[in-house]
Backbone as CSV, one residue per row, in Angstrom:
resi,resn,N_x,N_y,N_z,CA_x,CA_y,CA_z,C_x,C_y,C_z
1,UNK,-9.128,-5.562,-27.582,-8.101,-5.595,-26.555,-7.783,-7.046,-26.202
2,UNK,-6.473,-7.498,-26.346,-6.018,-8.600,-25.812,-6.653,-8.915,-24.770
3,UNK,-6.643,-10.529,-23.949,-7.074,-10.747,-22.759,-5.829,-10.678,-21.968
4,UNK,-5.700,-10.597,-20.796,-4.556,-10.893,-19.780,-4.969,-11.182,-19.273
5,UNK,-3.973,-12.975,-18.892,-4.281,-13.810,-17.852,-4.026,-12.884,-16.557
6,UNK,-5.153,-13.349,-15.698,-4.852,-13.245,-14.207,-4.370,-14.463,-13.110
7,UNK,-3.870,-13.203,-12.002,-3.382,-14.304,-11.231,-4.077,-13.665,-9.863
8,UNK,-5.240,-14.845,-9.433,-5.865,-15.037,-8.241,-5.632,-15.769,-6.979
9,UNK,-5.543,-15.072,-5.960,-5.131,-16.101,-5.001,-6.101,-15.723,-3.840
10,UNK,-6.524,-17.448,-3.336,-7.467,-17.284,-2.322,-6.721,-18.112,-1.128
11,UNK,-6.747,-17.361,-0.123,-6.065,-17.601,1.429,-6.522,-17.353,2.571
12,UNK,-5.957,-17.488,3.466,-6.529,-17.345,4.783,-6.794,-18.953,6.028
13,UNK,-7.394,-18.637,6.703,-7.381,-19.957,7.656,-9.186,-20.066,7.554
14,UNK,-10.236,-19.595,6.831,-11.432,-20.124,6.619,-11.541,-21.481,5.550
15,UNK,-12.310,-21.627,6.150,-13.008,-23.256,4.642,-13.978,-21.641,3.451
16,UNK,-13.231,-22.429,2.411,-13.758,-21.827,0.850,-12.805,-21.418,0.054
17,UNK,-11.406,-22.305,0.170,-10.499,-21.813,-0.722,-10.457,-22.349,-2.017
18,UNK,-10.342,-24.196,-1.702,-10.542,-24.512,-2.866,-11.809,-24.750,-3.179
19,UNK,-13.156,-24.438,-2.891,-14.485,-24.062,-3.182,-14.270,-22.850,-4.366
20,UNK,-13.332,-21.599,-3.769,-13.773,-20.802,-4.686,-12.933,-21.342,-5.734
21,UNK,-11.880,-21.728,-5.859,-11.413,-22.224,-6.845,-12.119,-22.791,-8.122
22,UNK,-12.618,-24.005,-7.250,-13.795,-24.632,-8.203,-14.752,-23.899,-8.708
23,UNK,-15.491,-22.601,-8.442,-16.228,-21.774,-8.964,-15.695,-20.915,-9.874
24,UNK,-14.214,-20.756,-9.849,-13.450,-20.178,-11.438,-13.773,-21.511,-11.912
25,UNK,-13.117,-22.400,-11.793,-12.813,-23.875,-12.796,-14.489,-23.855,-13.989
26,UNK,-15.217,-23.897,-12.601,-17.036,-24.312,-13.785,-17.382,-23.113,-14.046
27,UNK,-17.018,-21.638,-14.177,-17.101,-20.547,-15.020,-16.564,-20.773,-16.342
28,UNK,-15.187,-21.362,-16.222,-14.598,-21.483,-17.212,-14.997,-22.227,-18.489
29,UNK,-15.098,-23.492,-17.833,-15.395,-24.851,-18.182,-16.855,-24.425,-19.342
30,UNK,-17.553,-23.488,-18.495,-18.658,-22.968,-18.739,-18.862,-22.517,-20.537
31,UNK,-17.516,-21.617,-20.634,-17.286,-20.717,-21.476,-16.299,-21.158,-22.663
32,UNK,-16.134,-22.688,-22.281,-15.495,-23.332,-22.940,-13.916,-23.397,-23.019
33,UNK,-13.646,-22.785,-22.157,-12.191,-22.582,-21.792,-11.586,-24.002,-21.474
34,UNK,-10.041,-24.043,-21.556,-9.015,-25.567,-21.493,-8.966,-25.107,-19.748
35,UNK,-9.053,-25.813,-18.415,-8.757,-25.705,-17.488,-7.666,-27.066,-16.981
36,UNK,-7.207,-26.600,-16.163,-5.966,-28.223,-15.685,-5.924,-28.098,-13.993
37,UNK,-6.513,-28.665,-13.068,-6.405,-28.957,-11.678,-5.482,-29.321,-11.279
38,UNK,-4.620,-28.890,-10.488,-3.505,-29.472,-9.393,-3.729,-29.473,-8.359
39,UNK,-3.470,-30.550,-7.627,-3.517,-30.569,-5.849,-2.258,-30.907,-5.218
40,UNK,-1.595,-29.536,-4.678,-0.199,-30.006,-4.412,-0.153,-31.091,-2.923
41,UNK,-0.978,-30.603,-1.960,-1.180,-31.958,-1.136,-2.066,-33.520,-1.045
42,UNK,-2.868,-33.058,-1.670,-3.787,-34.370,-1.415,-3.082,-35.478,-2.467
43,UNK,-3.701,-36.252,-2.501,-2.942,-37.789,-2.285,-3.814,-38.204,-3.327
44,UNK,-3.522,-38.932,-4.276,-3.691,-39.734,-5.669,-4.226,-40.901,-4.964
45,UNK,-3.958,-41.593,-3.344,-4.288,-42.582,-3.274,-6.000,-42.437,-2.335
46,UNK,-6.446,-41.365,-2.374,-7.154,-40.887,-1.681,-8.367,-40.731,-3.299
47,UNK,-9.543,-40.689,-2.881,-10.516,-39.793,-3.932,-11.373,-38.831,-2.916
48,UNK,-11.788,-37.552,-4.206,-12.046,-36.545,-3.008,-13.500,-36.064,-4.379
49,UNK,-14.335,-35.869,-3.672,-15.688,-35.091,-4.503,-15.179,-34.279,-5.545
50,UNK,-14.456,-32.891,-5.659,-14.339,-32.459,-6.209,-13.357,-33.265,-7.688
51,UNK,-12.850,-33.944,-6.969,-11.627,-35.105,-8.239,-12.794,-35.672,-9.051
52,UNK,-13.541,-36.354,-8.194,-14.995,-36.982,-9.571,-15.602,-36.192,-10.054
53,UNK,-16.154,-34.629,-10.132,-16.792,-33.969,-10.852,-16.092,-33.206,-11.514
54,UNK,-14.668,-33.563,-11.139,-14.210,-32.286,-12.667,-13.248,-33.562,-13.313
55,UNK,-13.150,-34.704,-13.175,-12.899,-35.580,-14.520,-14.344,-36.271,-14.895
56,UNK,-15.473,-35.842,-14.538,-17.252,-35.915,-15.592,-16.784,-34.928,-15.971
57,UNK,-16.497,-33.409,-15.728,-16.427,-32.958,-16.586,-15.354,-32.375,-17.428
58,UNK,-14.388,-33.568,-17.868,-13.677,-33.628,-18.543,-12.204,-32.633,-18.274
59,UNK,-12.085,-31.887,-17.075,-11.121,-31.625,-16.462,-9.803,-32.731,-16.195
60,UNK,-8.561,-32.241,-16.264,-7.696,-32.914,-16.101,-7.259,-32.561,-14.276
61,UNK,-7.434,-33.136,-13.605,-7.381,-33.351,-12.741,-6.164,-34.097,-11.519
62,UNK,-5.038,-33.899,-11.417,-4.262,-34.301,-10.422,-3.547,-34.280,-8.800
63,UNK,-3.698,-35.243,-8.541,-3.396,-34.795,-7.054,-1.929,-34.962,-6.909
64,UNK,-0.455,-34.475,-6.761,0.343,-34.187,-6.472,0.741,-34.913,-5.366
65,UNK,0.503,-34.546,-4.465,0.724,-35.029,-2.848,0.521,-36.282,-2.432
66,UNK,1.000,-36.161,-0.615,0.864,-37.579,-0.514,-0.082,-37.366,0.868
67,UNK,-0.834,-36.163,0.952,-1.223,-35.778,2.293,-0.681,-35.054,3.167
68,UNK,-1.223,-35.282,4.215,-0.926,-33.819,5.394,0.749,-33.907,5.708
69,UNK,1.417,-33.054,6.536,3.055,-33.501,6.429,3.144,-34.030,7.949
70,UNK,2.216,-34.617,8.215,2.068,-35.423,9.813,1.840,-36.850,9.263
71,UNK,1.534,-37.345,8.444,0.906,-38.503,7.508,2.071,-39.452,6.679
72,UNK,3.145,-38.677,6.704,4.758,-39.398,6.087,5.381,-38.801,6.053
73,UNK,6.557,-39.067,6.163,7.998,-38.784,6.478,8.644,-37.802,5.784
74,UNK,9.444,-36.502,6.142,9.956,-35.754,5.407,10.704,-36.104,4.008
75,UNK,10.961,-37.097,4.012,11.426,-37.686,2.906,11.049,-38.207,2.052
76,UNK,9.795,-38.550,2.312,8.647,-38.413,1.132,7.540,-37.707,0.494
77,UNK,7.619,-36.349,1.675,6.848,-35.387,1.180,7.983,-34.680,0.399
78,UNK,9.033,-34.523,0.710,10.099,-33.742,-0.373,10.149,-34.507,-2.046
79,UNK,10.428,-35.614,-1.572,9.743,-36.483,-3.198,8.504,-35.855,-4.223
80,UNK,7.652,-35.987,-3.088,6.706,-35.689,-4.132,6.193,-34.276,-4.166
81,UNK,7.407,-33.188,-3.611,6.711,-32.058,-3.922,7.739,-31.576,-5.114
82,UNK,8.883,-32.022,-5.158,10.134,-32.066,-6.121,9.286,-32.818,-7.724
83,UNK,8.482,-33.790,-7.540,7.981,-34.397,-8.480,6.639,-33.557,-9.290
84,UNK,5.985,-32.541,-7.796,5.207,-31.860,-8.037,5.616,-30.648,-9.232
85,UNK,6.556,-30.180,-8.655,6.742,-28.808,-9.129,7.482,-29.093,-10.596
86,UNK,7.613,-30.299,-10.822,8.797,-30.702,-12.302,7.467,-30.829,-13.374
87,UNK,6.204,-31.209,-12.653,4.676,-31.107,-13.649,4.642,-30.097,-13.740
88,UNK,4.265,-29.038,-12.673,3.825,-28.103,-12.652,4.376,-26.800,-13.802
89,UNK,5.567,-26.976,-13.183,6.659,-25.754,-14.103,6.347,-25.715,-15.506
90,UNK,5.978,-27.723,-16.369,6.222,-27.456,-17.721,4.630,-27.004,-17.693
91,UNK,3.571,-27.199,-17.018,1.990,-26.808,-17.442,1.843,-25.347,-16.835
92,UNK,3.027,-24.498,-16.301,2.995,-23.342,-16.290,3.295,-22.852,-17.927
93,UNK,4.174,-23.311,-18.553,4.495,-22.791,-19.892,3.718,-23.348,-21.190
94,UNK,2.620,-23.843,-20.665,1.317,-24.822,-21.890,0.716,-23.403,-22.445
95,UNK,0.804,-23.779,-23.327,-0.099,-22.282,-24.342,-1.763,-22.315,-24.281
96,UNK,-1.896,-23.658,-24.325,-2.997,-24.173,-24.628,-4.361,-23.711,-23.328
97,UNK,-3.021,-23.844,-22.774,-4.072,-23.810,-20.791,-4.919,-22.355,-20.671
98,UNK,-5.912,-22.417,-20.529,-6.654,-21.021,-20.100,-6.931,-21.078,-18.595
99,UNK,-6.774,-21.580,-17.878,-6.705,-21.362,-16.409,-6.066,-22.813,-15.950
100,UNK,-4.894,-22.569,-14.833,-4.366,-23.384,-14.711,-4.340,-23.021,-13.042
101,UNK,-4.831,-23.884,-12.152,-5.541,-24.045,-10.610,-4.333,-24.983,-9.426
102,UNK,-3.959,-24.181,-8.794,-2.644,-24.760,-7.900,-3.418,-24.522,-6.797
103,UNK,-3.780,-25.529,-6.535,-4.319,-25.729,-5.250,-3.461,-26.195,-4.089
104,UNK,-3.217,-25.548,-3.423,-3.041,-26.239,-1.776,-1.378,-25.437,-2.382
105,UNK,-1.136,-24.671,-3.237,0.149,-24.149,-3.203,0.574,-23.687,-2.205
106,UNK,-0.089,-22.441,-1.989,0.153,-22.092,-0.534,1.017,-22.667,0.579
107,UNK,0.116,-23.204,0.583,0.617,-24.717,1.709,1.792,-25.347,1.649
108,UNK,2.007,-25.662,0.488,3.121,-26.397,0.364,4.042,-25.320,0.604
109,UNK,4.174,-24.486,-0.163,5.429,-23.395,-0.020,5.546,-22.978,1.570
110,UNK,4.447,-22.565,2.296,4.269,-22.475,3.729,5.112,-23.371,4.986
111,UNK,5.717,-24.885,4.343,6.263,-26.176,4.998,7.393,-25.322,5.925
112,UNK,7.409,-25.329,6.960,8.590,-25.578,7.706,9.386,-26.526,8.579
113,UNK,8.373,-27.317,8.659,8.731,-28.239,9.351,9.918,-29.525,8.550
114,UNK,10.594,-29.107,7.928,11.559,-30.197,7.045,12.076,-28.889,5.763
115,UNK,13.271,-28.772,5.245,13.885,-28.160,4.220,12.616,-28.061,2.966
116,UNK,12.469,-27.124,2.202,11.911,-27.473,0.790,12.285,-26.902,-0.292
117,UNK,13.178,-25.450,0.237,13.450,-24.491,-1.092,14.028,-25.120,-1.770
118,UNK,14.989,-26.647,-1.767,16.016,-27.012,-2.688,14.856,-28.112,-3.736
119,UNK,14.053,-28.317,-3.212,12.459,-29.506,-4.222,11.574,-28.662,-4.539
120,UNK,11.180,-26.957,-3.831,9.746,-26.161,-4.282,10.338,-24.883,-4.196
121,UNK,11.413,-24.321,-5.006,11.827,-23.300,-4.524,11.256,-22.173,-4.969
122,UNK,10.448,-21.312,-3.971,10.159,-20.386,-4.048,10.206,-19.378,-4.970
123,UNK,11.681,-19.033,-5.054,12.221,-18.151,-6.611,11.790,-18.464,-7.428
124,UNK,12.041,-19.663,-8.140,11.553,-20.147,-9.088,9.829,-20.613,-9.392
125,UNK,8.942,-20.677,-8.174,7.881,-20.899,-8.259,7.407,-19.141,-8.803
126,UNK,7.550,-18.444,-8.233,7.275,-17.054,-8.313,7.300,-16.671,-10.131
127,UNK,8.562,-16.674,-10.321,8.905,-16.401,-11.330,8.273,-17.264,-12.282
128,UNK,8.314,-18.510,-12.341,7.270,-19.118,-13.763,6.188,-18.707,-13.420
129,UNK,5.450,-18.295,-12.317,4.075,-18.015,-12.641,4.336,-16.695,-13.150
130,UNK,4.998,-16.129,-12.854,5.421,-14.595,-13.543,5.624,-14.370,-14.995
131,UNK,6.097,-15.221,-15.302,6.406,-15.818,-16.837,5.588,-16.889,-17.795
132,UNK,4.611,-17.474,-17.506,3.537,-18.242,-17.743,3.323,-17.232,-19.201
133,UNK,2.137,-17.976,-20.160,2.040,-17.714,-21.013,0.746,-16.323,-21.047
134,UNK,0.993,-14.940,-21.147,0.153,-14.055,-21.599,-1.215,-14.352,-20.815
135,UNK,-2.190,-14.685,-21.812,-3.486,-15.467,-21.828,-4.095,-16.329,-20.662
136,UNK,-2.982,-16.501,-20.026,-3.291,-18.255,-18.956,-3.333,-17.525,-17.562
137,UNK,-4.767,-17.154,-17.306,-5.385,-17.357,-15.865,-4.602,-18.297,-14.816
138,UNK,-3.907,-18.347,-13.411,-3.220,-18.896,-12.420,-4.509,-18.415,-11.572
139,UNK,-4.756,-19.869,-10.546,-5.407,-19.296,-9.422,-5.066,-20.694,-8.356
140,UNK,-4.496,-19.941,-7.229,-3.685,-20.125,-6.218,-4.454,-20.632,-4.628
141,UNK,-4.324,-21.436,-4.145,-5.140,-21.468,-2.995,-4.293,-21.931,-2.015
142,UNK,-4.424,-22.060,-0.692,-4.090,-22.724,0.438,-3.777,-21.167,1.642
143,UNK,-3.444,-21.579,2.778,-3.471,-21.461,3.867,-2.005,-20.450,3.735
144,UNK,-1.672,-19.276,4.082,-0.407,-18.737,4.102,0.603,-18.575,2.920
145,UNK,-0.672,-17.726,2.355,-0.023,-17.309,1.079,1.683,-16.638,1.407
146,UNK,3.164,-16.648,0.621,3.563,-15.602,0.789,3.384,-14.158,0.349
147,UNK,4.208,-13.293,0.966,3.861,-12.421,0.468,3.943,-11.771,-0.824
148,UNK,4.895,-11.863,-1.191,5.588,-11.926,-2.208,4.211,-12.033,-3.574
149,UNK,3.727,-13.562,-3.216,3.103,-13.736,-4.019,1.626,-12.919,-4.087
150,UNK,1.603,-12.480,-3.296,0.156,-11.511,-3.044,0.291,-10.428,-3.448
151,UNK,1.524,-9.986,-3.540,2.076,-8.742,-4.049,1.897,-8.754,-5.544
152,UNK,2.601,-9.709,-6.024,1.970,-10.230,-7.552,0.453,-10.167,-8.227
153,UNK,-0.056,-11.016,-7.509,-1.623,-10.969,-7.527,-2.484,-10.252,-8.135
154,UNK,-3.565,-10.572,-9.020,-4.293,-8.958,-9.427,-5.563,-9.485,-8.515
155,UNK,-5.639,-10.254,-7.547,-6.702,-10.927,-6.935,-6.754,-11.667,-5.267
156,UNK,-6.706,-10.926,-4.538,-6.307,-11.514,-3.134,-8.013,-11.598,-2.530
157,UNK,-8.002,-13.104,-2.272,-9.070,-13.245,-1.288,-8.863,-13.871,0.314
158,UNK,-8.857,-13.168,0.953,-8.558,-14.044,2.704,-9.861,-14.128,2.936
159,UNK,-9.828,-15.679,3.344,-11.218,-16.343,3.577,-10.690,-16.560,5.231
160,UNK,-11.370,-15.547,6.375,-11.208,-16.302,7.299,-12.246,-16.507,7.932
161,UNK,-12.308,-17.388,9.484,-13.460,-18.029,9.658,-14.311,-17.541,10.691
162,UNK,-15.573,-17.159,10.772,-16.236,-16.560,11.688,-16.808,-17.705,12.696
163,UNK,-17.101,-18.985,12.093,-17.717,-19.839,13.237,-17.214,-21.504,11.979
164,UNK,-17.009,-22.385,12.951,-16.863,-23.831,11.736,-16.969,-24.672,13.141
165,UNK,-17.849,-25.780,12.094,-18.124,-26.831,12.913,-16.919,-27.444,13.369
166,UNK,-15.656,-27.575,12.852,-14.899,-28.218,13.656,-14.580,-27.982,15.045
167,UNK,-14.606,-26.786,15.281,-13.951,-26.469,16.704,-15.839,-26.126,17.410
168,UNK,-16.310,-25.247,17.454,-17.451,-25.539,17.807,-18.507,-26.602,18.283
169,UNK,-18.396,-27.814,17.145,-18.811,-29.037,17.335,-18.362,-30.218,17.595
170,UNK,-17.031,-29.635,17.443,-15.457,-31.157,17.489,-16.349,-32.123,16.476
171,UNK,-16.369,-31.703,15.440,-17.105,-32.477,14.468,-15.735,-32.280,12.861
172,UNK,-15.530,-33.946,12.659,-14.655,-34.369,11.871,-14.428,-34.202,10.240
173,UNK,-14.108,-33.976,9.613,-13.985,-33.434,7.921,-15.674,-34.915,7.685
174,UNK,-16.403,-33.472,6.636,-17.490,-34.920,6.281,-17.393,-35.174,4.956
175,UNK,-17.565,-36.268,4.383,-17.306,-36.842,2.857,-18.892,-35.865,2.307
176,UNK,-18.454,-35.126,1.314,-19.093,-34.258,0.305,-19.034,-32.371,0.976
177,UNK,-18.318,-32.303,2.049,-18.006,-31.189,2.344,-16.992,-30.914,2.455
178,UNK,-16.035,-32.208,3.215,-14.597,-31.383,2.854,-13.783,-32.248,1.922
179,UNK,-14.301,-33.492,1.721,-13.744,-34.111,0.391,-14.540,-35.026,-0.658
């Protein structure tokens, strides 16, 4: 029996989205599979834990973004999510890819605060992952999935949060836990 790629998406407002992510990625990696990382928000000018252990292990690895959309100007998060999705689209149609990891998608598509359907449009995000190649595993993360796309899904996880040090402890993102 053929394989069919799946399409997983992990959401919700808990910490462990892109955790679980990374636990497909080193299954894969595992089994010898081609994997490719995207981070549609975080910032290239930033390094984050998970960015150094999956280019050791030979993961292709990119961060997209330029950060949170409080951090620069609508006019440069539209840049680089327009720049995002022009990578993304052609490594949706890579043959080669056996799991291909959109992290912080969610999120981005989620933006209201400034226009985006005309730089990340929705339709078209939907549909190439809809159309992606057979074989090629998609797994989806961030905060407010649509629906749409959950509907798609052969894999919905809502991670939400029962207790987190941030609000509890007013205790700040720590380097090797949240980046």
């Amino acid at each position: 029996m053929a394989r069919k790629g799946m399409l997983l998406v992990y959401t919700g407002d808990g910490k462990g989205k892109t955790t679980a992510s990374l636990g497909v990625t080193l299954r894969a990696i595992g089994r010898g599979m081609n994997v490719k990382y995207f981070q549609f928000i975080k910032s290239p000018d930033r390094t984050y834990g998970e960015q150094i252990a999956l280019r050791k292990l030979g993961v292709e690895t990119v961060q997209l973004g330029i950060g949170f959309t409080w951090t620069k100007t609508p006019e440069e998060h539209r840049e680089a999510l327009k720049n995002a999705w022009a990578i993304v689209i052609n490594e949706l149609q890579d043959e080669t890819t056996d799991v291909l990891v959109l992290d912080e998608l969610n999120n981005a598509l989620a933006i209201t605060k400034f226009p985006i359907d005309d730089v990340l449009p929705l339709e078209e995000v939907l549909e190439a992952i809809q159309n992606r190649p057979t074989k090629m595993h998609v797994v989806v993360t961030g905060r407010s999935a649509h629906p749409t796309l959950l509907e798609m899904a052969d894999l919905v996880s809502t991670i939400e949060p029962t207790k987190h040090y941030y609000k509890e402890q007013d205790v700040t993102a720590m380097k090797g836990l949240e980046f």
